[in-house]
N, C-alpha and C positions, 0 to 999 in steps of 0.2 A: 226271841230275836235271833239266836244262833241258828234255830233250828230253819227260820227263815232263810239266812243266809246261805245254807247249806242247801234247801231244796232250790233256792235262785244258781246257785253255781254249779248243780247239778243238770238243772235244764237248760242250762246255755250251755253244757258241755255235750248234752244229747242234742242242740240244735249243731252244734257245730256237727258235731259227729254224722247226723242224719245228712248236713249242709256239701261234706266232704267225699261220703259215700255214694251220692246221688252224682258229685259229679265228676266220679272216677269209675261208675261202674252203671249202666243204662243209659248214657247218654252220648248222643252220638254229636260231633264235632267235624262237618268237614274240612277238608282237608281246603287251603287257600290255594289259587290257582296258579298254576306255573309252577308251584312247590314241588318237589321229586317226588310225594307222595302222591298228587294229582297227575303225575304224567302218567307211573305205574299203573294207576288205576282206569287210566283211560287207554293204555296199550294193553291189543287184544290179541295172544297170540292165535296162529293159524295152522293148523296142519294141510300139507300139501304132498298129495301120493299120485307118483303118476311118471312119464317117459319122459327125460330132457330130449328137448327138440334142439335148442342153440346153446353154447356156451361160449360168451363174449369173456377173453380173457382181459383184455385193456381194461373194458368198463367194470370185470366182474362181478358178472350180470346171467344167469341163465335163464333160460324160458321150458316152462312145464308144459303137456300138452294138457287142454283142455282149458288152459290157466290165460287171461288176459294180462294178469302183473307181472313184471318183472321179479325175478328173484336175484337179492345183490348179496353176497359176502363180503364180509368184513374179517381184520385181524381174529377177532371173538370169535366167529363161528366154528365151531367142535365138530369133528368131523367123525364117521366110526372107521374102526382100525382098518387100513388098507383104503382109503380114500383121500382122497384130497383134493379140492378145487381145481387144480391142473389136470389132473387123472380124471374128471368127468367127461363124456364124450356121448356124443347125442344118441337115443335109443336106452342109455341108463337106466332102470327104473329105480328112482329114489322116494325116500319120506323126508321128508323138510317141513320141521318144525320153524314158525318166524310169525316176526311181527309189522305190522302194518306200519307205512312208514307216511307220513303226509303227503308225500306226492306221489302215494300210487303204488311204489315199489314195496315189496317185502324183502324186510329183512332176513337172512337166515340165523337162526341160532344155531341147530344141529341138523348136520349132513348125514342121512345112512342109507344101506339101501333095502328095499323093499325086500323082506323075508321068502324066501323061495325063488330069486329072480337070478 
């Protein structure tokens, strides 16, 4: 009867065990919508290399050539040393790392300029 006991509490410890392992490790969970892990996951960032054409300082807003979206800065955007949103002037050639925004505009993350320019 003990020895019973003992292999029943043992295999309910291995189902737990199997129960717990399955569903912290192989199993995938997405993420609920609108949650900050579904927005992450659905922002895609963009690299953009090429001449500013305009730089709108009210709306601050630039325009890349070749490029149809707008590119807009924000407080957050990091700039490399010796630039700054003010100091852009058309003809620039930069790399603008950003992220797609729902209407259209990219966001900038980081401002630099193109290597050799």
């Amino acid at each position: 009867m003990k020895s019973n006991l003992v292999m029943i509490l043992a295999a309910t410890a291995f189902s737990a065990a199997l129960v717990i392992a399955g569903s912290s490790t192989g199993t995938f969970v997405p993420p609920e919508p609108g949650t900050n892990a579904a927005i992450q996951q659905t922002q895609q960032q963009k690299e953009v290399k090429g001449k500013v054409t305009s730089v709108n300082l009210d709306q601050r807003t630039m325009q890349i050539e070749g490029t149809s979206e707008a590119i807009v800065v924000t407080d957050g955007t990091r700039y490399a040393r010796g630039l700054s949103f003010q100091g852009l002037k058309a003809g620039m050639e930069l790399k603008i790392v950003a992220v797609a925004q729902g209407d259209g505009r990219l966001e900038a993350i980081e401002v630099s300029p193109v290597a050799g320019s």
